[in-house]
Structures are given as C-alpha cells and as structure tokens.
PDBQT receptor file of N, H, CA, C and O in Angstrom, charges set to zero:
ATOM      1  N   UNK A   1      -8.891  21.239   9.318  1.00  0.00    +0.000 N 
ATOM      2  CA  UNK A   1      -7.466  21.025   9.154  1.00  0.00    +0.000 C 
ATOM      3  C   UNK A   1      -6.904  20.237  10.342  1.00  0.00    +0.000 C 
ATOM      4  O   UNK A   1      -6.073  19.382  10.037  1.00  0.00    +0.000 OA
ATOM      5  N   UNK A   2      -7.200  20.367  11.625  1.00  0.00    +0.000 N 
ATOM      6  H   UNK A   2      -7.875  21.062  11.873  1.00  0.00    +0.000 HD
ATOM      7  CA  UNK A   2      -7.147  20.001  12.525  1.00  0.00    +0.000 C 
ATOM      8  C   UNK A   2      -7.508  18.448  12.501  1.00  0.00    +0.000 C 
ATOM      9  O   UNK A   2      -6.581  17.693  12.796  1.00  0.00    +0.000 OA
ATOM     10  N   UNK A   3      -8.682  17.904  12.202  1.00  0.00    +0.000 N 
ATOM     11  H   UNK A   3      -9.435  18.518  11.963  1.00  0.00    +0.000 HD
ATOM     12  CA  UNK A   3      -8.903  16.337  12.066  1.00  0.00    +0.000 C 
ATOM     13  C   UNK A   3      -7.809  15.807  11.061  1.00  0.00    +0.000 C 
ATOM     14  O   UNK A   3      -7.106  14.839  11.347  1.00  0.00    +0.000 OA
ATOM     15  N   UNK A   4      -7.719  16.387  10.053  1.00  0.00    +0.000 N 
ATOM     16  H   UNK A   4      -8.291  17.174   9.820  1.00  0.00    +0.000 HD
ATOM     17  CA  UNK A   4      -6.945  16.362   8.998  1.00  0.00    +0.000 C 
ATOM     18  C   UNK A   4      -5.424  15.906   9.164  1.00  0.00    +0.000 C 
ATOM     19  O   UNK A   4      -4.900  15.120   8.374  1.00  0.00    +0.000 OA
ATOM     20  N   UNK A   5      -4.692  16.519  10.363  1.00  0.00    +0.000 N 
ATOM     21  H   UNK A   5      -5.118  17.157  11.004  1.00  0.00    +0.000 HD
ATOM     22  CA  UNK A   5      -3.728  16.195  11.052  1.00  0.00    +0.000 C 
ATOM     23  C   UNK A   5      -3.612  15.375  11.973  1.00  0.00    +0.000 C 
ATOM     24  O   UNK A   5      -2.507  14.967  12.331  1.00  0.00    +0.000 OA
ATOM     25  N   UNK A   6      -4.981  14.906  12.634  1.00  0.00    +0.000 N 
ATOM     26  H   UNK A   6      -5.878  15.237  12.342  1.00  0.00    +0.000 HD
ATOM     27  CA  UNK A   6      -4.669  14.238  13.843  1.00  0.00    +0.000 C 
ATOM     28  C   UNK A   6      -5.206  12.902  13.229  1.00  0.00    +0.000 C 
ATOM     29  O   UNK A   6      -5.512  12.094  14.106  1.00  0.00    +0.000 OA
ATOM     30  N   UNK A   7      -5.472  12.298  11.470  1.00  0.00    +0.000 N 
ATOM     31  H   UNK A   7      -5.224  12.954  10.758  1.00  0.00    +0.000 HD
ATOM     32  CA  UNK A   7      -5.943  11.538  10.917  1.00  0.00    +0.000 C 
ATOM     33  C   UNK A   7      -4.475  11.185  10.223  1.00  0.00    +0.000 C 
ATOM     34  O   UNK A   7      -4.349   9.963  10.146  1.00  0.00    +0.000 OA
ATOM     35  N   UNK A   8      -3.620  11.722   9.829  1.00  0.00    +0.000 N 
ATOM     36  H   UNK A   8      -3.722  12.715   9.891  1.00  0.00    +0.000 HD
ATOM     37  CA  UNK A   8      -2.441  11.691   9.303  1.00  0.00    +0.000 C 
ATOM     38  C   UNK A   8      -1.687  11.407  10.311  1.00  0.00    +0.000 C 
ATOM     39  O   UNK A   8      -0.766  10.886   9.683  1.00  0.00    +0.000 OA
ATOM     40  N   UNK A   9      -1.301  11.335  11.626  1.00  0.00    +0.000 N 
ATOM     41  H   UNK A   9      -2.049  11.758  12.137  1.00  0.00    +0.000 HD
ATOM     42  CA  UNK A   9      -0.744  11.245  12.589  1.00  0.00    +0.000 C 
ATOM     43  C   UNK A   9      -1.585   9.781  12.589  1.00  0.00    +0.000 C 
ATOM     44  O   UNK A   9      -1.381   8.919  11.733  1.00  0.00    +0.000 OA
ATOM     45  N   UNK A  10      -2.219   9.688  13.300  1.00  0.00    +0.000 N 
ATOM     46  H   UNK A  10      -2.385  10.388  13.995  1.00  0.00    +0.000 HD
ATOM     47  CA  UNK A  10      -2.810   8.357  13.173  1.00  0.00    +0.000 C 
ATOM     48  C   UNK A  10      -2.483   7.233  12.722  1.00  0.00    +0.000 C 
ATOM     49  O   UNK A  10      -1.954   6.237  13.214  1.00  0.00    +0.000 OA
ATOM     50  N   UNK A  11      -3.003   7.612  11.348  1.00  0.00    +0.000 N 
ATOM     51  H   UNK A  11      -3.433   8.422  10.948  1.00  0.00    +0.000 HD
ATOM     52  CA  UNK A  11      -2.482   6.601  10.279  1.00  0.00    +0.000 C 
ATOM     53  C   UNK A  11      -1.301   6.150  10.394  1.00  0.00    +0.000 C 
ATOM     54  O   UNK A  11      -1.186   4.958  10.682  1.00  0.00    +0.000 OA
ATOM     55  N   UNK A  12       0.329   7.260  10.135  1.00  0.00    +0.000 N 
ATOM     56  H   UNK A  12       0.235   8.228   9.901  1.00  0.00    +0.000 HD
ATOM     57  CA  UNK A  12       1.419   6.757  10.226  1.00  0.00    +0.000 C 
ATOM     58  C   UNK A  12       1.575   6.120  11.482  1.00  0.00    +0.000 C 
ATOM     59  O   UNK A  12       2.245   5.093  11.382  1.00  0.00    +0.000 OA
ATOM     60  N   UNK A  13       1.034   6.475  13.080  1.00  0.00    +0.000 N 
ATOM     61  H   UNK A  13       0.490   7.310  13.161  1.00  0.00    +0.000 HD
ATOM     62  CA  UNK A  13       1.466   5.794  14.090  1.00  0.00    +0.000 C 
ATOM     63  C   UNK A  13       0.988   4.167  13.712  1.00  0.00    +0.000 C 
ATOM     64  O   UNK A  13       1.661   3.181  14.010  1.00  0.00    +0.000 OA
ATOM     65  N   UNK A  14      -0.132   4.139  13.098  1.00  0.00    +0.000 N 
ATOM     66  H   UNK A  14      -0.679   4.941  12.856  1.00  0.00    +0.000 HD
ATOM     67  CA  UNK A  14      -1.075   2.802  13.401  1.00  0.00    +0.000 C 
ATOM     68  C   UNK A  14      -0.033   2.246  12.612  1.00  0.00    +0.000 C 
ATOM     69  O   UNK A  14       0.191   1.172  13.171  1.00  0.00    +0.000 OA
ATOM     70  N   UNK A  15       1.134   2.395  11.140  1.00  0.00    +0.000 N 
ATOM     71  H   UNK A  15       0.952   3.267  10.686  1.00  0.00    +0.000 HD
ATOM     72  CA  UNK A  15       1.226   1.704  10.372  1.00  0.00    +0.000 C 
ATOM     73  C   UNK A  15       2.584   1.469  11.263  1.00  0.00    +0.000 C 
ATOM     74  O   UNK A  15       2.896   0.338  11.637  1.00  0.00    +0.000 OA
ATOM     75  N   UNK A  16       3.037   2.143  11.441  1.00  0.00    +0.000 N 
ATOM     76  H   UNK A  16       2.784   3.062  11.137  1.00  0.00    +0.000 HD
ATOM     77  CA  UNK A  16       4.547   2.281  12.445  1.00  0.00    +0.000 C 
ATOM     78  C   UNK A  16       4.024   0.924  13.217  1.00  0.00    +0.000 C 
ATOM     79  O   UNK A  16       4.516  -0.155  12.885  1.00  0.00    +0.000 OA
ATOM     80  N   UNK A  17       3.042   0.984  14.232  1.00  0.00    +0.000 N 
ATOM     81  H   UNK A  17       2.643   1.861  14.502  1.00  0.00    +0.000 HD
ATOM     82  CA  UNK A  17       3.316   0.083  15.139  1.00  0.00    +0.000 C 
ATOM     83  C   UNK A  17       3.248  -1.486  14.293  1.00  0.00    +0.000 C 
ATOM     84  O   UNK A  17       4.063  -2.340  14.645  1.00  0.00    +0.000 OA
ATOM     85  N   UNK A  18       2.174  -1.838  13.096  1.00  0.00    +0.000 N 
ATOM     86  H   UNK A  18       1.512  -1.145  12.810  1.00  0.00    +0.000 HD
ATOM     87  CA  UNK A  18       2.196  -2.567  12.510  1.00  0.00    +0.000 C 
ATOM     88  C   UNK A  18       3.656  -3.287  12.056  1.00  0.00    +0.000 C 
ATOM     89  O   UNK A  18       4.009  -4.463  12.141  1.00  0.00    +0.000 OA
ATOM     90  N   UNK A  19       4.213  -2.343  11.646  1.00  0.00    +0.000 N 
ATOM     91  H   UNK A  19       3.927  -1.388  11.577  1.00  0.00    +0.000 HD
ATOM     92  CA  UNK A  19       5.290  -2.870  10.970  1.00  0.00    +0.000 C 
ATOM     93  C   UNK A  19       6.549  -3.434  12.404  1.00  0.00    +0.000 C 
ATOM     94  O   UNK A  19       7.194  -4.472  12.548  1.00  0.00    +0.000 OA
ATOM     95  N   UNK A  20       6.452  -2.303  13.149  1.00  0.00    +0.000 N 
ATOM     96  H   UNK A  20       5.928  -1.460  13.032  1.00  0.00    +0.000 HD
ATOM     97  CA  UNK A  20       7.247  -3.046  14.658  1.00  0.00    +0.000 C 
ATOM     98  C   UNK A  20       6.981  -4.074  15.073  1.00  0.00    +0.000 C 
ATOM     99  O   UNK A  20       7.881  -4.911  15.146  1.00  0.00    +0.000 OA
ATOM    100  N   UNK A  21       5.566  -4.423  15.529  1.00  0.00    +0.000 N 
ATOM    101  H   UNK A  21       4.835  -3.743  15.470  1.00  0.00    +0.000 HD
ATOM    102  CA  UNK A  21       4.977  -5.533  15.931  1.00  0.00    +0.000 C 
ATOM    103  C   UNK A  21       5.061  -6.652  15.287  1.00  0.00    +0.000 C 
ATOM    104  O   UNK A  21       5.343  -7.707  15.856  1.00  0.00    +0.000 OA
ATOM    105  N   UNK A  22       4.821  -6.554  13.990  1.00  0.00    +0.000 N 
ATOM    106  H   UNK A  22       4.592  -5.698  13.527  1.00  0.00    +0.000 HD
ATOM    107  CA  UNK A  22       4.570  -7.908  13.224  1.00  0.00    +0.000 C 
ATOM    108  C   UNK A  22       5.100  -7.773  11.458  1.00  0.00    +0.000 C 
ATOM    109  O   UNK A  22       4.444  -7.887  10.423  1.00  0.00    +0.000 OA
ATOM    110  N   UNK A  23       6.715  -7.453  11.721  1.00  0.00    +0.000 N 
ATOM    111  H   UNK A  23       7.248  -7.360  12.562  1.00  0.00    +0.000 HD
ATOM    112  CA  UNK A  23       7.811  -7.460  10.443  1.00  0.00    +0.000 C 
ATOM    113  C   UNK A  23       7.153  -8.532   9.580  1.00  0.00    +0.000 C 
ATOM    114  O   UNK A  23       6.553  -8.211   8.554  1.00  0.00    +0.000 OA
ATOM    115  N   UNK A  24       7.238  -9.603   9.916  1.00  0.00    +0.000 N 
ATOM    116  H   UNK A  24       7.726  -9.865  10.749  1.00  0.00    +0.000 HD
ATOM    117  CA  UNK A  24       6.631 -10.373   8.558  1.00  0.00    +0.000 C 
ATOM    118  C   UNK A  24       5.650 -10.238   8.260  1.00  0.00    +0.000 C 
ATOM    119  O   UNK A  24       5.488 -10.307   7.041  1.00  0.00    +0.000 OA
ATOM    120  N   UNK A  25       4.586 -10.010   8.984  1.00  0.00    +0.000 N 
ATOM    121  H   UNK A  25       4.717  -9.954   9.974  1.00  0.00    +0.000 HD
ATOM    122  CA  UNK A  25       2.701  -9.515   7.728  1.00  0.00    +0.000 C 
ATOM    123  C   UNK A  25       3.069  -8.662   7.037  1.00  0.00    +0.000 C 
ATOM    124  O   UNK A  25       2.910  -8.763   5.821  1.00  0.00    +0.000 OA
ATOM    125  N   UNK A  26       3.915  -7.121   7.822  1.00  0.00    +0.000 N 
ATOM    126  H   UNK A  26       4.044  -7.039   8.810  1.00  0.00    +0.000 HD
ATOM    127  CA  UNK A  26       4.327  -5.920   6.988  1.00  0.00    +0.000 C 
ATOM    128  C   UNK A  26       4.564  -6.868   5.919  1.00  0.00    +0.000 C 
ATOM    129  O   UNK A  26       3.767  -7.469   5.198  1.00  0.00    +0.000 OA
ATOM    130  N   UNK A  27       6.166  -6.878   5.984  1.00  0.00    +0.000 N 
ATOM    131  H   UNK A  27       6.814  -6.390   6.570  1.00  0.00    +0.000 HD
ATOM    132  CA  UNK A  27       6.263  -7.498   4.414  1.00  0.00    +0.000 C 
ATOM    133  C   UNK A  27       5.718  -8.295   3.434  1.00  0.00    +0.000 C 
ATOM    134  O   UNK A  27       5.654  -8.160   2.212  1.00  0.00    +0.000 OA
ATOM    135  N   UNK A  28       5.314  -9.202   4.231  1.00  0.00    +0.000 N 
ATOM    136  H   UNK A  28       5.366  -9.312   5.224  1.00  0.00    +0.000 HD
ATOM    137  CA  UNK A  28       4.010 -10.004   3.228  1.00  0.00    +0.000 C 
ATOM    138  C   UNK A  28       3.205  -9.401   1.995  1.00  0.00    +0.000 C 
ATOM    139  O   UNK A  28       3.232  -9.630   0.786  1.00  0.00    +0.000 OA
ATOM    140  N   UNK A  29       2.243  -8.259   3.060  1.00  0.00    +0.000 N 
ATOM    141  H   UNK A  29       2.221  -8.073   4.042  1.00  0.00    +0.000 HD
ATOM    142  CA  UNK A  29       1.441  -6.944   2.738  1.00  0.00    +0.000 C 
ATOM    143  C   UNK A  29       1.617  -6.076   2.083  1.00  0.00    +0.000 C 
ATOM    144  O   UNK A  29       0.731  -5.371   1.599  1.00  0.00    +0.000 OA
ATOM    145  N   UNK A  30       3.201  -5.903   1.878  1.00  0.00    +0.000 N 
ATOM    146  H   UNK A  30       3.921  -6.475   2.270  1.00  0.00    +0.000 HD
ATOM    147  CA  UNK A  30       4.195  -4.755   1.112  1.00  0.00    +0.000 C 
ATOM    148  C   UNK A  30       4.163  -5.596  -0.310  1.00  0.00    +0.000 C 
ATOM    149  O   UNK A  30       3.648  -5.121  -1.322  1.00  0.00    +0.000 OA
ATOM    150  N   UNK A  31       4.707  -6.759  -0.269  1.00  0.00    +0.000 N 
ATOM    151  H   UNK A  31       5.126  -7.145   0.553  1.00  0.00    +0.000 HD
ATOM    152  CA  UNK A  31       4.595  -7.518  -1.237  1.00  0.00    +0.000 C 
ATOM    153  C   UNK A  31       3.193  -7.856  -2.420  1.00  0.00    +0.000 C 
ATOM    154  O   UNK A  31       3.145  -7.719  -3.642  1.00  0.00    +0.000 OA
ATOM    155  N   UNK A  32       2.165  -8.337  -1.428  1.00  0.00    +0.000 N 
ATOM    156  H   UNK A  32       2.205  -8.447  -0.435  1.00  0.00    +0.000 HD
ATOM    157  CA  UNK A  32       1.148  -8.919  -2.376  1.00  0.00    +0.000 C 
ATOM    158  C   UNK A  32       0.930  -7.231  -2.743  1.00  0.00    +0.000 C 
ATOM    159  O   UNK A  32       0.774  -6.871  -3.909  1.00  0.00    +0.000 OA
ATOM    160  N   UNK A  33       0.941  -6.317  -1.663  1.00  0.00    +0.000 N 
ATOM    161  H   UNK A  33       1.068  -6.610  -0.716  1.00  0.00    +0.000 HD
ATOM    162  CA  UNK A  33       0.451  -4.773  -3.236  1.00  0.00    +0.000 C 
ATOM    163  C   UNK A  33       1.225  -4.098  -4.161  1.00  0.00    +0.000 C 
ATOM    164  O   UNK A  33       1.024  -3.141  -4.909  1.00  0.00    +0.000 OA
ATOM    165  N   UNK A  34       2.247  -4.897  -3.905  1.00  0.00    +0.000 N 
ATOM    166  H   UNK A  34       2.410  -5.674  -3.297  1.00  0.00    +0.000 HD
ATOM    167  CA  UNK A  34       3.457  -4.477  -4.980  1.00  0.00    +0.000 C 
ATOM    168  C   UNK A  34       3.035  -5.504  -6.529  1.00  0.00    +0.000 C 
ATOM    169  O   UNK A  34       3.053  -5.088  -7.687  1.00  0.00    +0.000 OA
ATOM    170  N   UNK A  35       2.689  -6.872  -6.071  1.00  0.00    +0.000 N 
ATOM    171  H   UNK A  35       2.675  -7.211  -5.130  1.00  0.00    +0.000 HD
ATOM    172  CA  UNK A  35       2.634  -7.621  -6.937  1.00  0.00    +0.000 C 
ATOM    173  C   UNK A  35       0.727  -7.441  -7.550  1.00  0.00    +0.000 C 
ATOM    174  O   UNK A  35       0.159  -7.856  -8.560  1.00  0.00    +0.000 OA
ATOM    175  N   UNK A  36       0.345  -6.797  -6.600  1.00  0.00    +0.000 N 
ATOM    176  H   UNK A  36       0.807  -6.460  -5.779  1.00  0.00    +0.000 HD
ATOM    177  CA  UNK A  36      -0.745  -6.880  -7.193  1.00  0.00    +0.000 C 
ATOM    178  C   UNK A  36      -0.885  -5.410  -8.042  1.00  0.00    +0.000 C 
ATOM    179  O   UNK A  36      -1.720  -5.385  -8.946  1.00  0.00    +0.000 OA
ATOM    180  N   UNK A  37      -0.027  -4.101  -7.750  1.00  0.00    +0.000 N 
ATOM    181  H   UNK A  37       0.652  -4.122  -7.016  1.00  0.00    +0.000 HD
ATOM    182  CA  UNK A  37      -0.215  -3.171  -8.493  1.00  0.00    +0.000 C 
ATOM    183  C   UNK A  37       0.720  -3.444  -9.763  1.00  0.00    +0.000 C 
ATOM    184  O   UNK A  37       0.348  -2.836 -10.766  1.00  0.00    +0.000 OA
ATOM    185  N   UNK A  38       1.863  -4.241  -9.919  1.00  0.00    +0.000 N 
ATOM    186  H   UNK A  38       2.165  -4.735  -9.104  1.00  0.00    +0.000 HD
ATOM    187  CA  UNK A  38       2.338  -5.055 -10.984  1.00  0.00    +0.000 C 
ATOM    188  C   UNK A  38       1.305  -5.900 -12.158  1.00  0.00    +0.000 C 
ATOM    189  O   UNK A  38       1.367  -5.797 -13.383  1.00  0.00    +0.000 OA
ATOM    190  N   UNK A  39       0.655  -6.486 -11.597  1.00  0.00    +0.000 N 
ATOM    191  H   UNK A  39       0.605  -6.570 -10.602  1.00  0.00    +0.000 HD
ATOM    192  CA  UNK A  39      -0.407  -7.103 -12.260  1.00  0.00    +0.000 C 
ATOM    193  C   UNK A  39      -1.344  -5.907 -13.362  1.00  0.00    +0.000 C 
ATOM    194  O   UNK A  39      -1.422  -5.889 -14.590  1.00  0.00    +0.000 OA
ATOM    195  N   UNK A  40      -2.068  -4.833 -12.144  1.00  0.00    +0.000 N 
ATOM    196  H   UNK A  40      -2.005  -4.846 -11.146  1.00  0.00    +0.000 HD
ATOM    197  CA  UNK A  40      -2.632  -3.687 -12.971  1.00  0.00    +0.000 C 
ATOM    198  C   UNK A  40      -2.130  -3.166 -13.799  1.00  0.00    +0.000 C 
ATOM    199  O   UNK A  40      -2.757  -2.841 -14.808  1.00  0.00    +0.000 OA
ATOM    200  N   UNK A  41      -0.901  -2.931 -13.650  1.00  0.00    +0.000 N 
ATOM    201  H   UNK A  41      -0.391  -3.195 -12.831  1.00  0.00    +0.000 HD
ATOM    202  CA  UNK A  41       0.203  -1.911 -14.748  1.00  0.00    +0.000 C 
ATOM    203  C   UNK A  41       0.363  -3.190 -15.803  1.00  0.00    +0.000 C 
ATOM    204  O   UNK A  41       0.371  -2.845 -16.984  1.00  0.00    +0.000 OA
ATOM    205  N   UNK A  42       0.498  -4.689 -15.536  1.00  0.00    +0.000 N 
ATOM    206  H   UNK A  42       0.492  -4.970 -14.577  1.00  0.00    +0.000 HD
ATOM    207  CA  UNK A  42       0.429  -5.259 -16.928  1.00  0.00    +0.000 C 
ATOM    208  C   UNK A  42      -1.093  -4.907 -17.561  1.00  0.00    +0.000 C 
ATOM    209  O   UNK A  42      -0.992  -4.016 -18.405  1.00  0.00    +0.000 OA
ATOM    210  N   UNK A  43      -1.865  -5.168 -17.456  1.00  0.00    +0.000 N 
ATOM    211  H   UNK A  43      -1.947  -5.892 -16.771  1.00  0.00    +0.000 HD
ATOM    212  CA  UNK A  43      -3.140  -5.235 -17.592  1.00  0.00    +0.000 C 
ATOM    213  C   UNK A  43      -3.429  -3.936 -18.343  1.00  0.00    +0.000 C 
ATOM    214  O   UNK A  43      -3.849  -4.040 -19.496  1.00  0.00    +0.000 OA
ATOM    215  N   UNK A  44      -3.276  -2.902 -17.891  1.00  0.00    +0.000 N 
ATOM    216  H   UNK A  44      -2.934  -2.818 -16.954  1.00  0.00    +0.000 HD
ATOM    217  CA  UNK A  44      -3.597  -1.396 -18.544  1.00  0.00    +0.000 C 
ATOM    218  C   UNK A  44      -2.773  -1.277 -19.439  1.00  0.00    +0.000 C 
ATOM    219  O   UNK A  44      -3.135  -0.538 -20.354  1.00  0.00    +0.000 OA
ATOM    220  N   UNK A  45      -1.484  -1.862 -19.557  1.00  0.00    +0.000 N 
ATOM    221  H   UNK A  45      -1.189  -2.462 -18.813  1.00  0.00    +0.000 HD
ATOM    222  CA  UNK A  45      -0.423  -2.210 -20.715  1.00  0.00    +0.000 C 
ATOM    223  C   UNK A  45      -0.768  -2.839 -21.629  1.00  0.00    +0.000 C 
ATOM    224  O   UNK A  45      -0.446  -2.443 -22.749  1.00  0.00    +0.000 OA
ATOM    225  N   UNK A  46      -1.667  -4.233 -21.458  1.00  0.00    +0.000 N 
ATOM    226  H   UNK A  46      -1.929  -4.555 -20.548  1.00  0.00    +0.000 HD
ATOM    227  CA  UNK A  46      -1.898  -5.052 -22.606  1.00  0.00    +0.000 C 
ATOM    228  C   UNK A  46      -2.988  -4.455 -23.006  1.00  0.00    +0.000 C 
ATOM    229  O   UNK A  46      -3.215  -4.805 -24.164  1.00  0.00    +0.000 OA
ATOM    230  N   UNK A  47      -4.038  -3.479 -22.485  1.00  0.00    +0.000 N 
ATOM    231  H   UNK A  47      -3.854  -3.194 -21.544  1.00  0.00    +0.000 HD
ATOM    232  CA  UNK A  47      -5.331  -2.920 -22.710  1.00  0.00    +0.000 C 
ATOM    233  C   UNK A  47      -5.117  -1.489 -23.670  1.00  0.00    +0.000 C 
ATOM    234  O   UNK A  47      -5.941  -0.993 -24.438  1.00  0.00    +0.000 OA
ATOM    235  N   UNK A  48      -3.810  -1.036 -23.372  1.00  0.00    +0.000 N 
ATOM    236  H   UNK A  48      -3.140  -1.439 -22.747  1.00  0.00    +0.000 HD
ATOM    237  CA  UNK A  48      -3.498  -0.108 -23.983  1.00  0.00    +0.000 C 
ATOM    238  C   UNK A  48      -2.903  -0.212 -25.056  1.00  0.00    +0.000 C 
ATOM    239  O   UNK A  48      -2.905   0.793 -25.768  1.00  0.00    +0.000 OA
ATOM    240  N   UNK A  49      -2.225  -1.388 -25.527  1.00  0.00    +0.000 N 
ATOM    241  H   UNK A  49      -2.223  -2.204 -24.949  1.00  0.00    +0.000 HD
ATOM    242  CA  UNK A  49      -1.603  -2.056 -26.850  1.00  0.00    +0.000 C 
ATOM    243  C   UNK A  49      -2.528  -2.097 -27.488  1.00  0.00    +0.000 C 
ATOM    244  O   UNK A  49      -2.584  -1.412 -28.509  1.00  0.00    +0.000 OA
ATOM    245  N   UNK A  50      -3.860  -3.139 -27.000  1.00  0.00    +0.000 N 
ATOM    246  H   UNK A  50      -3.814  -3.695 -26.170  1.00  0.00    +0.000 HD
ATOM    247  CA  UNK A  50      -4.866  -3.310 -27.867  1.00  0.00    +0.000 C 
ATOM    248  C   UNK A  50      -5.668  -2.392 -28.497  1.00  0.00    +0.000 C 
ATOM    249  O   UNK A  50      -6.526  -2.784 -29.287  1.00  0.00    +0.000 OA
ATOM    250  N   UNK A  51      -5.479  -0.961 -28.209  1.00  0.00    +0.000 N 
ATOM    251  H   UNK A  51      -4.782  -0.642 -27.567  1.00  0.00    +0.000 HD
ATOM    252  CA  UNK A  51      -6.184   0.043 -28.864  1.00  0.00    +0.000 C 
ATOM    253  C   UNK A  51      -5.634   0.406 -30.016  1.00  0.00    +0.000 C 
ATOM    254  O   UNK A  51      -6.156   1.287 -30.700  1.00  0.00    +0.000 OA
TER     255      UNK A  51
C-alpha cells in the first residue's frame, strides 16, 4: 500500500511539473488523446452499427 502511494504521489507530481514547465506540450498532449480517444469511440460506434 505504501509503494502504492508513493507511485500515485509521483505520478501526479511528475504530471504537475509537466504541465508548469511546458503549458504547450501539456496541451498539445491533452489534445492528440482527446482526439485520438474520439477517433476510438467513432470506430467502436461504426463497429457496433455494423452488427
């Protein structure tokens, strides 16, 4: 439980500083997986029509 927390702590610090440091990759990054989980949800949509 212990790694568990200090892996979750982590993570959010590492993404925190990301996004402080360098605002435009963040968003970039925010973007292409927005547009790319957009893409999937069409895709499983048109896959799911076709059944």
């Amino acid at each position: 439980m212990f790694v568990r927390r200090c892996g979750f702590i982590a993570f959010w610090l590492v993404l925190t500083l990301y996004v402080l440091r360098h605002p435009l990759g963040a968003a970039q990054t925010v973007a292409a997986i927005g547009s790319g989980l957009a893409a999937l949800a069409d895709a499983l949509a048109a896959f799911a029509s076709a059944l």
